[in-house]
C-alpha positions as CSV (number, residue, x, y, z in Angstrom):
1,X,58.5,26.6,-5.1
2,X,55.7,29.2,-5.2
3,X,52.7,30.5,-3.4
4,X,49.5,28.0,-5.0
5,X,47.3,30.1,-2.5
6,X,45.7,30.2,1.0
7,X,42.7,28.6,2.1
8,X,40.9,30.6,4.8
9,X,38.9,27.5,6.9
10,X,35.5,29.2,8.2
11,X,33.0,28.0,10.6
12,X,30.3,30.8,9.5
13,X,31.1,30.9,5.8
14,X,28.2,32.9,4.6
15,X,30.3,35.9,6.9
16,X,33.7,35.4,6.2
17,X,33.0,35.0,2.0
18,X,30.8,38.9,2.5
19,X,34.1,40.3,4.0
20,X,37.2,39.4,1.7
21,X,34.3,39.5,-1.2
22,X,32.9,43.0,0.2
23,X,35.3,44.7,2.8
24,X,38.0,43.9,1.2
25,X,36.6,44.1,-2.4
26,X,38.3,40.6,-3.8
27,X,37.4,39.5,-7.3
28,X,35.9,36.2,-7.1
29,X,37.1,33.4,-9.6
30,X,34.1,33.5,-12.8
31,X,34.0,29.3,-12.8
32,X,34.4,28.2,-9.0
33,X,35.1,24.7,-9.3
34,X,33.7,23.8,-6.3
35,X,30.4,24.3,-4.6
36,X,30.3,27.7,-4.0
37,X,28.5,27.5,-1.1
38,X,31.0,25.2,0.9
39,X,34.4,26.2,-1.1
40,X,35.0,29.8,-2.9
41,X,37.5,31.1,-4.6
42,X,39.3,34.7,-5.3
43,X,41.1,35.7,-8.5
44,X,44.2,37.2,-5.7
45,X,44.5,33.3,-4.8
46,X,42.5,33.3,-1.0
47,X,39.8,30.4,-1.1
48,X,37.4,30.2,1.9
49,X,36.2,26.4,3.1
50,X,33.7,25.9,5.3
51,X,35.0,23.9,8.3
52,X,33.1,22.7,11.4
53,X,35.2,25.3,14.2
54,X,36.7,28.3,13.4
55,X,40.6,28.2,12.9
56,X,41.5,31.8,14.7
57,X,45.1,31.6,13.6
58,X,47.8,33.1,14.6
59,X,49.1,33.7,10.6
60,X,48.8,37.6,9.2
61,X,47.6,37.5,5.5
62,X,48.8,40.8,4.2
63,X,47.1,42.9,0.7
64,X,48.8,45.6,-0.9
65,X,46.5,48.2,-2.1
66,X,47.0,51.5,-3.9
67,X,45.5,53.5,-1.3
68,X,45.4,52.4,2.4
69,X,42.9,55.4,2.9
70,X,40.3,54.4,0.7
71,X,40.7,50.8,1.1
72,X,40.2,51.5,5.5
73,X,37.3,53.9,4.9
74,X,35.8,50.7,2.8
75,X,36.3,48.3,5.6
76,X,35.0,51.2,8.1
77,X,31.7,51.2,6.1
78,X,31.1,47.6,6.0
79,X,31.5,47.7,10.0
80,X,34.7,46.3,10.8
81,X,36.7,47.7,13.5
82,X,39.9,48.5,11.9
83,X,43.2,49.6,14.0
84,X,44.7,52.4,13.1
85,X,47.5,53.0,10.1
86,X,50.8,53.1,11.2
87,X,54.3,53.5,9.5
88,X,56.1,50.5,8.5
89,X,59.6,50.2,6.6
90,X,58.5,53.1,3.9
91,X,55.1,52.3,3.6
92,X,51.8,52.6,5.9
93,X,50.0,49.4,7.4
94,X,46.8,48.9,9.1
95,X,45.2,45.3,10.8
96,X,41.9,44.0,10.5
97,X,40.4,40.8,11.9
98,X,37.8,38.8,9.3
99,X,34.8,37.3,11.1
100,X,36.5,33.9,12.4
101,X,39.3,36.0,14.0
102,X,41.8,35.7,11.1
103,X,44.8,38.5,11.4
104,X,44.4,40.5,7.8
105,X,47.0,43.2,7.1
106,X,46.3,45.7,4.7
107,X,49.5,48.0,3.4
108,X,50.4,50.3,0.9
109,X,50.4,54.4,0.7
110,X,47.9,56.5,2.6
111,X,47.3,58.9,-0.4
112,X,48.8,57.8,-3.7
C-alpha cells in the first residue's frame, strides 16, 4: 500500500488553492482533470476540493524543503503567521495553518 495523495476539502477555495500554490510554492499538475475551479491538483500529490464547510482537521501534513529559512521568509511575505522553527529529531520544523485551519508542517535545515 502507498500514499495515492491528500485531498485538502475547502470551503473558500479561491484562498486555500493561492496558499499551497503561492505560500507554499506547489507545482500545479499541467492537465487538471477536473474543473479547476472546484478540484485542483499539485504535482507533490495535495488536491484541494471545494466542499460546502470547512474541515479544520486535526491531521498535520508535513513538506520537506531544502531550506526552512527561505521557505518561512516566503510564507512571512505572503502574510501568514508562521510559529517559530524549532529543533526536531536532527532536523528544524516550523507550523503553519492554511486558510481553512489545516495544521501544515514545514521541516528541513535552516541553512543548507
Amino acid at each position: 500500500m502507498r500514499l495515492q495523495g491528500i485531498i485538502v476539502f475547502a470551503k473558500d477555495f479561491k484562498s486555500v488553492l493561492a496558499f499551497y500554490r503561492d505560500g507554499l510554492g506547489l507545482t500545479p499538475v499541467a492537465e487538471q482533470p477536473f474543473d479547476p475551479r472546484k478540484f485542483f491538483q499539485f504535482e507533490e500529490g495535495i488536491s484541494i476540493h471545494s466542499a460546502g464547510t470547512p474541515t479544520g482537521s486535526k491531521n498535520k501534513m508535513v513538506f520537506e524543503v531544502e531550506s526552512l529559512r527561505e521557505a518561512r521568509e516566503r510564507l512571512v511575505r505572503y502574510g501568514k503567521r508562521v510559529r517559530k522553527i524549532e529543533p526536531f529529531t536532527g532536523i528544524d520544523v516550523f507550523d503553519v495553518r492554511d486558510p481553512e485551519g489545516n495544521r501544515v508542517q514545514v521541516m528541513g535545515p535552516y541553512d543548507p
